[in-house]
HTML snippet that shows the backbone in 3Dmol.js (N, CA, C, O; Angstrom):
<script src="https://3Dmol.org/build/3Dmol-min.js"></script>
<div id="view" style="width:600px;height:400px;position:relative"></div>
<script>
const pdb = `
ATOM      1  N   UNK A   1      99.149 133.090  92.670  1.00  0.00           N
ATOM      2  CA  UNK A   1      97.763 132.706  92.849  1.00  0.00           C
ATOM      3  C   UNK A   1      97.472 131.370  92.149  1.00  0.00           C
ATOM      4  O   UNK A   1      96.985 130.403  92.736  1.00  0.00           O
ATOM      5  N   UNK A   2      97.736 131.386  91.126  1.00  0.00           N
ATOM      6  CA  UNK A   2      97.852 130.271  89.972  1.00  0.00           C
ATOM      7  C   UNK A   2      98.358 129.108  90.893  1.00  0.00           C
ATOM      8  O   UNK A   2      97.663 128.158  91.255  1.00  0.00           O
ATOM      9  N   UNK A   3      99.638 129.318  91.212  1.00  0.00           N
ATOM     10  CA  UNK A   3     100.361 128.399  91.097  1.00  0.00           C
ATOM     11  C   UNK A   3      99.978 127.532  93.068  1.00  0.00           C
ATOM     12  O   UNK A   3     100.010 126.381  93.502  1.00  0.00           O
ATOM     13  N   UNK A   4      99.750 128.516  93.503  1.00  0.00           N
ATOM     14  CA  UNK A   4      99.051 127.963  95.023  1.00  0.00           C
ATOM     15  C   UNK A   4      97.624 127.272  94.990  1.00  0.00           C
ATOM     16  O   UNK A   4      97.318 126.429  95.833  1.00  0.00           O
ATOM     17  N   UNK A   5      96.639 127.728  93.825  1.00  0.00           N
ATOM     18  CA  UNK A   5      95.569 126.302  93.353  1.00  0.00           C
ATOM     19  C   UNK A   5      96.189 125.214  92.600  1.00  0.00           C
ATOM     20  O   UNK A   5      95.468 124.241  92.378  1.00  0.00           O
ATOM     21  N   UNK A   6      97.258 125.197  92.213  1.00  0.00           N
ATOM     22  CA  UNK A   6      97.753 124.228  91.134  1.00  0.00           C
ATOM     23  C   UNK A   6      98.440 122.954  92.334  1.00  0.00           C
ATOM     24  O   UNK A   6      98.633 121.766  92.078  1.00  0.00           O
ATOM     25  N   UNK A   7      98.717 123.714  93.732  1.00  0.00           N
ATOM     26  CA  UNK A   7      99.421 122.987  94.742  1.00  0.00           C
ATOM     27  C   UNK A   7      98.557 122.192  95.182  1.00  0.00           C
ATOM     28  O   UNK A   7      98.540 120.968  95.315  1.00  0.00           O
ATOM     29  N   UNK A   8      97.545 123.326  95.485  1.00  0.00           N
ATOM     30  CA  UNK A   8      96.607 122.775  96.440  1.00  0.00           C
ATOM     31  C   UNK A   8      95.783 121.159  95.556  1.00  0.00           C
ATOM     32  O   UNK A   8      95.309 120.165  96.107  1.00  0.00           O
ATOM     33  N   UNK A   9      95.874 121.416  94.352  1.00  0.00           N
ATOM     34  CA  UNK A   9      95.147 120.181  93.735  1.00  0.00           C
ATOM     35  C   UNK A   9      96.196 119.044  93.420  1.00  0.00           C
ATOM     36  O   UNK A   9      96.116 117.927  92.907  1.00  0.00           O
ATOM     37  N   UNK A  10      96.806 119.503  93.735  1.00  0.00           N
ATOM     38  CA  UNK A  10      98.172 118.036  93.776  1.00  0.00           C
ATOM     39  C   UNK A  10      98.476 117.640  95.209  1.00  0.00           C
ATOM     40  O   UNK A  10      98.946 116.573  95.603  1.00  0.00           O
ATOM     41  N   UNK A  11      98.147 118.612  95.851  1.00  0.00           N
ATOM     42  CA  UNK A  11      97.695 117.510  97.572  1.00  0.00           C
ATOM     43  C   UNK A  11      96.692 116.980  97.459  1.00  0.00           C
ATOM     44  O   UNK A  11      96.647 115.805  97.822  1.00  0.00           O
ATOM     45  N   UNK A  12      95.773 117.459  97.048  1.00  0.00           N
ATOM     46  CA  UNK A  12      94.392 116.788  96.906  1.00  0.00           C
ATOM     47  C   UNK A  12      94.157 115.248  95.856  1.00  0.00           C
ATOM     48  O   UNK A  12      93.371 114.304  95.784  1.00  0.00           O
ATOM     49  N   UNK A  13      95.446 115.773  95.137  1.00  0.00           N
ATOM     50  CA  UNK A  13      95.188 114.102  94.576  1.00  0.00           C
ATOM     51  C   UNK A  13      96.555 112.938  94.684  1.00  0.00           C
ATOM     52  O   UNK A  13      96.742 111.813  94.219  1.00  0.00           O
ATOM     53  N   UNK A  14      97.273 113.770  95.457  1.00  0.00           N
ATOM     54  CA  UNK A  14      98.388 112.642  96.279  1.00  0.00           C
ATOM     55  C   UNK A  14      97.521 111.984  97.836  1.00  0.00           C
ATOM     56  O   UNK A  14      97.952 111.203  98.684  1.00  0.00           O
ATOM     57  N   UNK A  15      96.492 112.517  97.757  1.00  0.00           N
ATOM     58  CA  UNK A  15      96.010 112.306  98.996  1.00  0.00           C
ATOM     59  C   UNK A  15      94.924 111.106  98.868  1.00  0.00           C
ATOM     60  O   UNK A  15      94.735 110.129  99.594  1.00  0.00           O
ATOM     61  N   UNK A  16      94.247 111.555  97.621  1.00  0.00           N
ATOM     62  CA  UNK A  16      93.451 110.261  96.583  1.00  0.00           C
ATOM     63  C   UNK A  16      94.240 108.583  96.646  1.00  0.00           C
ATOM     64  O   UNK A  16      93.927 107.428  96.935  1.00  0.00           O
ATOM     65  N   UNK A  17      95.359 109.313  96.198  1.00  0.00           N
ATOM     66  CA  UNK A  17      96.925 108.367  95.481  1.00  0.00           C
ATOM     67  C   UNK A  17      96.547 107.658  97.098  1.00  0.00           C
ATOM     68  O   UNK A  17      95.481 107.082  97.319  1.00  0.00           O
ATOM     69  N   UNK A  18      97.743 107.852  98.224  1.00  0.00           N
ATOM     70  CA  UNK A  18      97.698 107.562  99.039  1.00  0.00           C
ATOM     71  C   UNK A  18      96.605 106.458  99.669  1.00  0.00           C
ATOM     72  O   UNK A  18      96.866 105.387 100.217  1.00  0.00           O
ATOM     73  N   UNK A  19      95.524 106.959  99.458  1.00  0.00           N
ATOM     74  CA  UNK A  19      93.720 105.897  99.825  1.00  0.00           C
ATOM     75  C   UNK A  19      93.884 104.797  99.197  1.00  0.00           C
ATOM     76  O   UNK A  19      93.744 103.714  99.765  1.00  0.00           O
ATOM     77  N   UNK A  20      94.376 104.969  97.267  1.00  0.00           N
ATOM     78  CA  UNK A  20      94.357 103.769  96.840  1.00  0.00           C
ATOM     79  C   UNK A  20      95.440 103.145  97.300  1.00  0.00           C
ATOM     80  O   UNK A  20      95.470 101.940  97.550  1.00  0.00           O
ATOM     81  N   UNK A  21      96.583 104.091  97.465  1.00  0.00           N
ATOM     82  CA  UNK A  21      97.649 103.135  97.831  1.00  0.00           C
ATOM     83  C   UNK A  21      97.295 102.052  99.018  1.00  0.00           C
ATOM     84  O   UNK A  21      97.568 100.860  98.880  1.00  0.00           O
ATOM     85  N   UNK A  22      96.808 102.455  99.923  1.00  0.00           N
ATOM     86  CA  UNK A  22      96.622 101.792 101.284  1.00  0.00           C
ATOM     87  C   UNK A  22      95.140 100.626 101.040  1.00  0.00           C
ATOM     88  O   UNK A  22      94.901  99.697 101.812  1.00  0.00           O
ATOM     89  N   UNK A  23      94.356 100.943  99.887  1.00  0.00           N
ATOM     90  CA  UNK A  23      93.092 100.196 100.056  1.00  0.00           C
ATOM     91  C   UNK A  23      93.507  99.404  98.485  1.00  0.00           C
ATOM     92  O   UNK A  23      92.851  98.363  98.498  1.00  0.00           O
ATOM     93  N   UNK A  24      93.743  99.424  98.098  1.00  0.00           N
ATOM     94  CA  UNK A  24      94.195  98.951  96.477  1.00  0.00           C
ATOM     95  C   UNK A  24      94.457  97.291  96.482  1.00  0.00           C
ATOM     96  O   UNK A  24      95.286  96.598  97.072  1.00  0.00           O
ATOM     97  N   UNK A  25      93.575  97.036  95.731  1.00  0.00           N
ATOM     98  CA  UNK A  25      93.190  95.797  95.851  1.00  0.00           C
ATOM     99  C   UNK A  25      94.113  94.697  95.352  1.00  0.00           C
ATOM    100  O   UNK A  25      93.793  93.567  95.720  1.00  0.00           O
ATOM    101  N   UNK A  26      95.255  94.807  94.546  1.00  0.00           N
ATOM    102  CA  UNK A  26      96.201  94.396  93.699  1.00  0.00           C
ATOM    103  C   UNK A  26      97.473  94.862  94.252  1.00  0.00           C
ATOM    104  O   UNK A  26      97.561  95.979  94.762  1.00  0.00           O
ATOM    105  N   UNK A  27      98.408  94.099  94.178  1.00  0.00           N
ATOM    106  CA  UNK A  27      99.616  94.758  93.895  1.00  0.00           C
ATOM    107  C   UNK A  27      99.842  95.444  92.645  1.00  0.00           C
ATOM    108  O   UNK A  27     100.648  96.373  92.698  1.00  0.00           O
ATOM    109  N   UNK A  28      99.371  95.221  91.670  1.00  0.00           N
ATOM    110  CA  UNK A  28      99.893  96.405  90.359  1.00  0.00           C
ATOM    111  C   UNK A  28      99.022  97.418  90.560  1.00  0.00           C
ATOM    112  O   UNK A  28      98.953  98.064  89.515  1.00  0.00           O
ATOM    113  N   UNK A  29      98.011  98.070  91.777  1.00  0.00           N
ATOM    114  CA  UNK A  29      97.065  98.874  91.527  1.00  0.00           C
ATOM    115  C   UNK A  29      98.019  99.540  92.698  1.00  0.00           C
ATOM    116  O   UNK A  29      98.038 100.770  92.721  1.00  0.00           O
ATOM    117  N   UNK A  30      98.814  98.826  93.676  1.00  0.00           N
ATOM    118  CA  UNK A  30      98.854 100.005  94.618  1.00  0.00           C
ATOM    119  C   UNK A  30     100.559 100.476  93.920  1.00  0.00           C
ATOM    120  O   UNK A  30     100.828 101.658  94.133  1.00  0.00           O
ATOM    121  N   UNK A  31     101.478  99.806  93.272  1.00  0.00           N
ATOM    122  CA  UNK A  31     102.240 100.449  92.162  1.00  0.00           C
ATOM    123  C   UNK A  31     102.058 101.187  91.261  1.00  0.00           C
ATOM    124  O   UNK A  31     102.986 101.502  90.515  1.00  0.00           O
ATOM    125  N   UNK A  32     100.895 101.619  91.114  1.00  0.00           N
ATOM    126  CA  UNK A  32     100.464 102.438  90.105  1.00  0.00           C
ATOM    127  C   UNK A  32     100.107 103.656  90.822  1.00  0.00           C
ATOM    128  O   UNK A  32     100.283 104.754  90.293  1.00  0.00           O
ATOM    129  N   UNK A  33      99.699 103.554  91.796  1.00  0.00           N
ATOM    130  CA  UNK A  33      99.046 104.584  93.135  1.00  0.00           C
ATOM    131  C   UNK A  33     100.431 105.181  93.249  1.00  0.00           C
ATOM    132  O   UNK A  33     100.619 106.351  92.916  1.00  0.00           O
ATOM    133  N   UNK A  34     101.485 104.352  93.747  1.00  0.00           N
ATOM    134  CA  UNK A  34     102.584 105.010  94.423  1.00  0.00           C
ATOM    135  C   UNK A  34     103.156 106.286  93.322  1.00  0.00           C
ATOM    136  O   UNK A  34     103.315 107.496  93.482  1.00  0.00           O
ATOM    137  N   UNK A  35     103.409 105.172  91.912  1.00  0.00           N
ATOM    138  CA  UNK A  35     104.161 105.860  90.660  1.00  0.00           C
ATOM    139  C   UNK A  35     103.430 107.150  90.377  1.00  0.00           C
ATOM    140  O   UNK A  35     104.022 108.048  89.778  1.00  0.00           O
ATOM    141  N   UNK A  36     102.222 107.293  90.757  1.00  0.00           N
ATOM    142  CA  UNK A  36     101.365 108.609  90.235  1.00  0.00           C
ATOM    143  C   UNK A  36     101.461 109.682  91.441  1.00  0.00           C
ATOM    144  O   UNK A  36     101.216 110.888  91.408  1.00  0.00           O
ATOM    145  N   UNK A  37     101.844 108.963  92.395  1.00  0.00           N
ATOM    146  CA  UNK A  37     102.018 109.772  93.604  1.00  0.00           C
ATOM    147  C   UNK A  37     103.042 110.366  93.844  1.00  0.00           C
ATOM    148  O   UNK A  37     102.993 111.487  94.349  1.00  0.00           O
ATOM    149  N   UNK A  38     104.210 109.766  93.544  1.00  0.00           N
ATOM    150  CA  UNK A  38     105.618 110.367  92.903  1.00  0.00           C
ATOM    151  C   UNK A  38     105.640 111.673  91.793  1.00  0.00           C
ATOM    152  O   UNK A  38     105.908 112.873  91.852  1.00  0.00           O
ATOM    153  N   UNK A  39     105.139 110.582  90.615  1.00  0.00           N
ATOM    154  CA  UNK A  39     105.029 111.758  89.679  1.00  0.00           C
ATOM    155  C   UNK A  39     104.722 113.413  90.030  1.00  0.00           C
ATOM    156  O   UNK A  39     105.371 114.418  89.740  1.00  0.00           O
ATOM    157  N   UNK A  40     103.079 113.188  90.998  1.00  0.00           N
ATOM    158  CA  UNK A  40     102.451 114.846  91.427  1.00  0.00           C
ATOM    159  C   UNK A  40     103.401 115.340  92.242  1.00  0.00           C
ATOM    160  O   UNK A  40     103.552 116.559  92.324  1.00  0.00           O
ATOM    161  N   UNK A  41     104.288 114.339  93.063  1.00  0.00           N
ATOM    162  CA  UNK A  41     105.419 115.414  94.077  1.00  0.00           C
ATOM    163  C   UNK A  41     106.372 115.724  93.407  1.00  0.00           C
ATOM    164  O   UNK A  41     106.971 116.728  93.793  1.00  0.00           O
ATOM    165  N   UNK A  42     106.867 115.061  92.236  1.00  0.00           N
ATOM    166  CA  UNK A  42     107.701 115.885  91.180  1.00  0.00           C
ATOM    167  C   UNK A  42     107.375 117.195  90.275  1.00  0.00           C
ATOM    168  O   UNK A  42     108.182 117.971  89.764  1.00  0.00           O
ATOM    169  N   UNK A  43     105.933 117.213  90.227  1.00  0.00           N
ATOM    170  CA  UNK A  43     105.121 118.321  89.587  1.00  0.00           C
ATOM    171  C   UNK A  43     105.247 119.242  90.965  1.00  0.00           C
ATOM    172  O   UNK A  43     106.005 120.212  90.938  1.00  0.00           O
ATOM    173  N   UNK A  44     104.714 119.021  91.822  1.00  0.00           N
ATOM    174  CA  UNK A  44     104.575 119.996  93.437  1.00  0.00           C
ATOM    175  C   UNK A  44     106.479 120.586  93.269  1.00  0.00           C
ATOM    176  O   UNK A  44     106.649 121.805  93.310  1.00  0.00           O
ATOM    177  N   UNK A  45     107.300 119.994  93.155  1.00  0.00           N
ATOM    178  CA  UNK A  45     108.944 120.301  93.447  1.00  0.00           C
ATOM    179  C   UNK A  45     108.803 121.433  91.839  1.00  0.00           C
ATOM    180  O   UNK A  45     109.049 122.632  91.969  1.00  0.00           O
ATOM    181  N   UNK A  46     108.576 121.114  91.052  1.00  0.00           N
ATOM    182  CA  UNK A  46     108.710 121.560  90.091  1.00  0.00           C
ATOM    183  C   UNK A  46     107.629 122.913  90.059  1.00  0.00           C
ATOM    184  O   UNK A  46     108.202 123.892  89.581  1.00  0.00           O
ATOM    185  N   UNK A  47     106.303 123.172  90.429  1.00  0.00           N
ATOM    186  CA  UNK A  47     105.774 124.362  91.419  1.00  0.00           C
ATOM    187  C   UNK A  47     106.073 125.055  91.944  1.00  0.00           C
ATOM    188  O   UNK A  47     105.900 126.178  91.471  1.00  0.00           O
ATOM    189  N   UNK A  48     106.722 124.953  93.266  1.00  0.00           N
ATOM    190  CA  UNK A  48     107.675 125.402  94.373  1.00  0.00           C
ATOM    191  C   UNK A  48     108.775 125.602  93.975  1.00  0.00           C
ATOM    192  O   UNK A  48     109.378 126.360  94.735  1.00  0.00           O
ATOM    193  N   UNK A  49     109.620 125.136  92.733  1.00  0.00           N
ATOM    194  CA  UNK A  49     111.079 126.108  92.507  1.00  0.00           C
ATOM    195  C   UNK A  49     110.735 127.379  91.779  1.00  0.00           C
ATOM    196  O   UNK A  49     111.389 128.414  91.898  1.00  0.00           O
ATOM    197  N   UNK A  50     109.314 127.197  90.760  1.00  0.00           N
ATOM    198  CA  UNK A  50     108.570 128.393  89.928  1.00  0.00           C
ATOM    199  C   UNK A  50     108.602 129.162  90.651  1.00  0.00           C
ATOM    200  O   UNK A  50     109.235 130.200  90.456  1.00  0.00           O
ATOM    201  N   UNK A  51     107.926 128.919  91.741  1.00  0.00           N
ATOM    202  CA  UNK A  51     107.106 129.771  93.113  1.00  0.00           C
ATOM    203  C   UNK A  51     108.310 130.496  93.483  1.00  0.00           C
ATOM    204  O   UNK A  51     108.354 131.723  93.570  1.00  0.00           O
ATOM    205  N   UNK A  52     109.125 129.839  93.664  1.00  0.00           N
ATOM    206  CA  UNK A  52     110.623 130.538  94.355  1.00  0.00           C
ATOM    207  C   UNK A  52     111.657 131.317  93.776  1.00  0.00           C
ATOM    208  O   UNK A  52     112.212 132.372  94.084  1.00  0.00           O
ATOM    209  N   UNK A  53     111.783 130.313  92.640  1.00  0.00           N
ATOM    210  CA  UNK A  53     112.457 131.075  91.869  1.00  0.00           C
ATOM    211  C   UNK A  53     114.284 130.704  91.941  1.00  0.00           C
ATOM    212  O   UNK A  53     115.322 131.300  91.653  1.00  0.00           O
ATOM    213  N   UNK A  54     113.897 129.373  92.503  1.00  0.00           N
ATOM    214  CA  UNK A  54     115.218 128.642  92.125  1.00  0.00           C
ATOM    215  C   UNK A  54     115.191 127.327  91.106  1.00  0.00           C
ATOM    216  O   UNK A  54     114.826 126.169  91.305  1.00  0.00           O
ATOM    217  N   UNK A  55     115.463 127.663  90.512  1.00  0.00           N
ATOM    218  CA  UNK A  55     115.735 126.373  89.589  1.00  0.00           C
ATOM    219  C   UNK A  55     116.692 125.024  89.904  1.00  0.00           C
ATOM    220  O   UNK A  55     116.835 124.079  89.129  1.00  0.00           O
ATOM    221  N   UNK A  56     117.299 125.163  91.202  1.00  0.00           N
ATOM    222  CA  UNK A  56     118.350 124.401  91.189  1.00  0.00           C
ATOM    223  C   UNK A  56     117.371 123.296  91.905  1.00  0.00           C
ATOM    224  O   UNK A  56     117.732 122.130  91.749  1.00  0.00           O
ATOM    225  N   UNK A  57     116.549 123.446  92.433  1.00  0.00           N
ATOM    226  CA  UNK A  57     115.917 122.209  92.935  1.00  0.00           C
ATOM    227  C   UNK A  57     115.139 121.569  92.008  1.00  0.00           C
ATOM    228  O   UNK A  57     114.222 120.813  92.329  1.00  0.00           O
ATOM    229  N   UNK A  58     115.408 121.792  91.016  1.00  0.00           N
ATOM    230  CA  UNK A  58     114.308 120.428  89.655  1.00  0.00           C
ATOM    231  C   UNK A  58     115.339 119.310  90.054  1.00  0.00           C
ATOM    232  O   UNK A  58     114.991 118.156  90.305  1.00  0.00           O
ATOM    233  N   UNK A  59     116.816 119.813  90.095  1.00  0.00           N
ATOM    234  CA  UNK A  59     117.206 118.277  89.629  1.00  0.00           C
ATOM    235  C   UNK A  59     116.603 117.640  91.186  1.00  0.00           C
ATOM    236  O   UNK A  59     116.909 116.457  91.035  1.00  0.00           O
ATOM    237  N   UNK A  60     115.980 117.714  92.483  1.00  0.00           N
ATOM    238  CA  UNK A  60     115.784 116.955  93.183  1.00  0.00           C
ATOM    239  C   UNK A  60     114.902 116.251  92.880  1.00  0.00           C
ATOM    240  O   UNK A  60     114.925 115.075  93.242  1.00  0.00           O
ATOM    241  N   UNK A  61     113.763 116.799  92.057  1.00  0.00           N
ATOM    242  CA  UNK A  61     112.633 116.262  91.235  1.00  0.00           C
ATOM    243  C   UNK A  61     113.060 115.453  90.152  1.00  0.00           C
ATOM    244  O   UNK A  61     112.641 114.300  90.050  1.00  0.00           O
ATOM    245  N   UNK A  62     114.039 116.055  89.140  1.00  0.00           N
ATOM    246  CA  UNK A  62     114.618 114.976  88.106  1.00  0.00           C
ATOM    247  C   UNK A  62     115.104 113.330  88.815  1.00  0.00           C
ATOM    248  O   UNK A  62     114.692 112.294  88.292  1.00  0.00           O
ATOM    249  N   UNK A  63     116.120 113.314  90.184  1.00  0.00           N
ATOM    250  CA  UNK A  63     116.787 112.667  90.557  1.00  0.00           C
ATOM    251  C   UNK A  63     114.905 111.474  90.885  1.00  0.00           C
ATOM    252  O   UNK A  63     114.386 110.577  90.220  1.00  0.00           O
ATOM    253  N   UNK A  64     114.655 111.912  91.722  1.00  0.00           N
ATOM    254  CA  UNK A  64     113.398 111.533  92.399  1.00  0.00           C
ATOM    255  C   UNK A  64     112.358 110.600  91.040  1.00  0.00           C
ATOM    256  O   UNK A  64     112.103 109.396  91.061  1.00  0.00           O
ATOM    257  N   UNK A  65     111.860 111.758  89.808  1.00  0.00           N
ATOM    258  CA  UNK A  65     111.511 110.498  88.550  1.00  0.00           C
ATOM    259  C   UNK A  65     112.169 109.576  88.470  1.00  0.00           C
ATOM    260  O   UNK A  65     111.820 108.486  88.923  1.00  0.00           O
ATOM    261  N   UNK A  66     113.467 109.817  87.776  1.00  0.00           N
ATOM    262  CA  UNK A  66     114.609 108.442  87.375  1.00  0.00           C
ATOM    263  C   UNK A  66     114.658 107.591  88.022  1.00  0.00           C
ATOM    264  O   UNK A  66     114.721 106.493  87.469  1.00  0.00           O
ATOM    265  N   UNK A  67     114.654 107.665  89.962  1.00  0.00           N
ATOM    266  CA  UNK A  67     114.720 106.130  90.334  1.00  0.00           C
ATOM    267  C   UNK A  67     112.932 106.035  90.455  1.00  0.00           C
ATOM    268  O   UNK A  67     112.731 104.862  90.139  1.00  0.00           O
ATOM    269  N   UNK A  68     112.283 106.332  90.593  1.00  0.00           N
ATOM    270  CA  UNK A  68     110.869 105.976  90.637  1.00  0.00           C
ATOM    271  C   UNK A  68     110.502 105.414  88.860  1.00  0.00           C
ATOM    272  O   UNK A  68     109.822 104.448  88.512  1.00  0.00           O
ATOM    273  N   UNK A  69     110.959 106.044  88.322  1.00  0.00           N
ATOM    274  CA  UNK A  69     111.170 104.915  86.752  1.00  0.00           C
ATOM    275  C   UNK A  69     111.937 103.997  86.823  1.00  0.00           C
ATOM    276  O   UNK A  69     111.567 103.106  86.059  1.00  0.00           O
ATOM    277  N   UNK A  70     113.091 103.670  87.509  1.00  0.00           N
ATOM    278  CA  UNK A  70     113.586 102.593  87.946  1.00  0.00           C
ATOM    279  C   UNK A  70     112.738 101.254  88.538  1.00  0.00           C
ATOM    280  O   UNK A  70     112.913 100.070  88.251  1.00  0.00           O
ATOM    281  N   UNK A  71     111.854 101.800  89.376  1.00  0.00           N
ATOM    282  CA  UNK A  71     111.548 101.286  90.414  1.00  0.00           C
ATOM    283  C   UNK A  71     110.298 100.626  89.237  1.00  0.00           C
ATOM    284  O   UNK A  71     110.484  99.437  88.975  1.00  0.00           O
ATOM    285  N   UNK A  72     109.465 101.076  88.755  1.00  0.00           N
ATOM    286  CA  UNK A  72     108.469 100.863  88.098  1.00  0.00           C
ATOM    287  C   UNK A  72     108.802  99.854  87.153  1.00  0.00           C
ATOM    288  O   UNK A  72     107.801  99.158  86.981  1.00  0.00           O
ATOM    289  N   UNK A  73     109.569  99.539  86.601  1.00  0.00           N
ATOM    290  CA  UNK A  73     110.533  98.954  85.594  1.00  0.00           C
ATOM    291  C   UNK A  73     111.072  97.909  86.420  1.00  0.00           C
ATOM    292  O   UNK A  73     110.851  96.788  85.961  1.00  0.00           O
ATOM    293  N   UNK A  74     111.638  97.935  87.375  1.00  0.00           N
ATOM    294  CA  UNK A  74     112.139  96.347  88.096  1.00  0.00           C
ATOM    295  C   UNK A  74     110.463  95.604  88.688  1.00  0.00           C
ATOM    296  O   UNK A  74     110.321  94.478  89.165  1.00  0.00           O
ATOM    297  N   UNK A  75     109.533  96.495  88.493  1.00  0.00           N
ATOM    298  CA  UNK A  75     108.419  95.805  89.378  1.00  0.00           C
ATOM    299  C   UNK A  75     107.376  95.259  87.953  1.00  0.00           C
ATOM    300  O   UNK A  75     106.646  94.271  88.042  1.00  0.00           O
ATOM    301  N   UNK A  76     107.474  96.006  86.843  1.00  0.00           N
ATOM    302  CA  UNK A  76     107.410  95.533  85.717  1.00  0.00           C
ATOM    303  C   UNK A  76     107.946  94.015  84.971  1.00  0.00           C
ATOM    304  O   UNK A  76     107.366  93.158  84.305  1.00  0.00           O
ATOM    305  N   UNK A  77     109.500  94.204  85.515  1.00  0.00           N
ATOM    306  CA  UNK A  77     109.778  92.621  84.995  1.00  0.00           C
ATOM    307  C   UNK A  77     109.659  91.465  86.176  1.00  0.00           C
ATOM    308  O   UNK A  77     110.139  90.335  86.095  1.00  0.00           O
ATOM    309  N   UNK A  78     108.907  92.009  87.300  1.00  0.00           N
ATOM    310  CA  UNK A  78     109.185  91.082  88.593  1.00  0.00           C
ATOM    311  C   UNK A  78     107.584  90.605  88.345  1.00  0.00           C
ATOM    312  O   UNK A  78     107.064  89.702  89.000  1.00  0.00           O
ATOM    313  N   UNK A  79     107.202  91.027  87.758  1.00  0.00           N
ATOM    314  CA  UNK A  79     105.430  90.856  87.353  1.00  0.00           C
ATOM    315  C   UNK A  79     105.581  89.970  86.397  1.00  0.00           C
ATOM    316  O   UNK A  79     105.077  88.850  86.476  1.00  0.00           O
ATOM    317  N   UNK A  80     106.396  90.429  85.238  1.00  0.00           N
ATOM    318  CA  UNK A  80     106.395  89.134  83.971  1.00  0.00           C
ATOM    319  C   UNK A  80     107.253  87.720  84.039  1.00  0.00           C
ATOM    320  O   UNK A  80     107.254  86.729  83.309  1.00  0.00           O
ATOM    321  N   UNK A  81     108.151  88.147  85.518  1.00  0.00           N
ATOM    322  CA  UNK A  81     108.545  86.477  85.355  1.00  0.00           C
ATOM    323  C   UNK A  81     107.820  85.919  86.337  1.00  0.00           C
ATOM    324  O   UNK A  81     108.146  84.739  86.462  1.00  0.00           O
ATOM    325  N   UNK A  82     106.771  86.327  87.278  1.00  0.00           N
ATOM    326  CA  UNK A  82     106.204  85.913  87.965  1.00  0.00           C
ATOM    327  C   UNK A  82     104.375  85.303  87.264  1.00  0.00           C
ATOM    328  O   UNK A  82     103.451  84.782  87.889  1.00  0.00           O
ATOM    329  N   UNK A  83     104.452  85.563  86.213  1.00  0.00           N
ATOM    330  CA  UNK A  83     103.537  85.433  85.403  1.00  0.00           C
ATOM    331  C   UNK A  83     103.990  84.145  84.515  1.00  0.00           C
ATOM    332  O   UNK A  83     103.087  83.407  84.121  1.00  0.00           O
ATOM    333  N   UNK A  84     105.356  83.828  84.172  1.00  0.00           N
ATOM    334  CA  UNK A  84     105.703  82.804  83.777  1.00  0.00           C
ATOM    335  C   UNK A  84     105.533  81.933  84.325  1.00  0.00           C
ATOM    336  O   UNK A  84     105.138  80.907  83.772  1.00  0.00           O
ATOM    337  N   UNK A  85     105.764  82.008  85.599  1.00  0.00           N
ATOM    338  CA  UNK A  85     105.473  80.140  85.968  1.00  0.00           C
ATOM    339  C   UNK A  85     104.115  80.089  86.346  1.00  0.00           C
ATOM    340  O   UNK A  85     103.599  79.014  86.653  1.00  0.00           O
TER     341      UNK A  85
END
`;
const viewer = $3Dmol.createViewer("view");
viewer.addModel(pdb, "pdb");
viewer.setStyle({}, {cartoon: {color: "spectrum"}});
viewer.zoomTo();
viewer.render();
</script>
């Protein structure tokens, strides 16, 4: 029960995510949209193995953070040398 309102409000705000992503006035605003939008589908994966009762699917969620922290981090220094000149 819990855990099917806990879903339902992480569609509801990947769906938020998504609006800014597409209307987001900045490039660092719609990177920030995406990264938070990631994050809740790693929380939703991490839900749904509870729900299930397999654990073996976090690491698809683990795998899924790490390059989306990747990703955040190359767009991080692509911002500060682009700020240099």
């Amino acid at each position: 029960m819990i855990a099917e309102a806990a879903l339902i409000l992480i569609a509801l705000s990947v769906a938020v995510c998504v609006i800014r992503l597409a209307i987001g006035p900045t490039l660092p605003d719609r990177v920030v949209a995406l990264d938070l939008a990631v994050t809740l589908c790693v929380g939703a994966i991490a839900l749904l193995c509870l729900k299930a009762g397999r654990p073996t699917m976090l690491v698809v969620g683990i795998v899924l953070a790490l390059i989306m922290f990747l990703g955040t981090a190359a767009f991080a220094q692509y911002i500060e040398r682009r700020a240099r000149r």
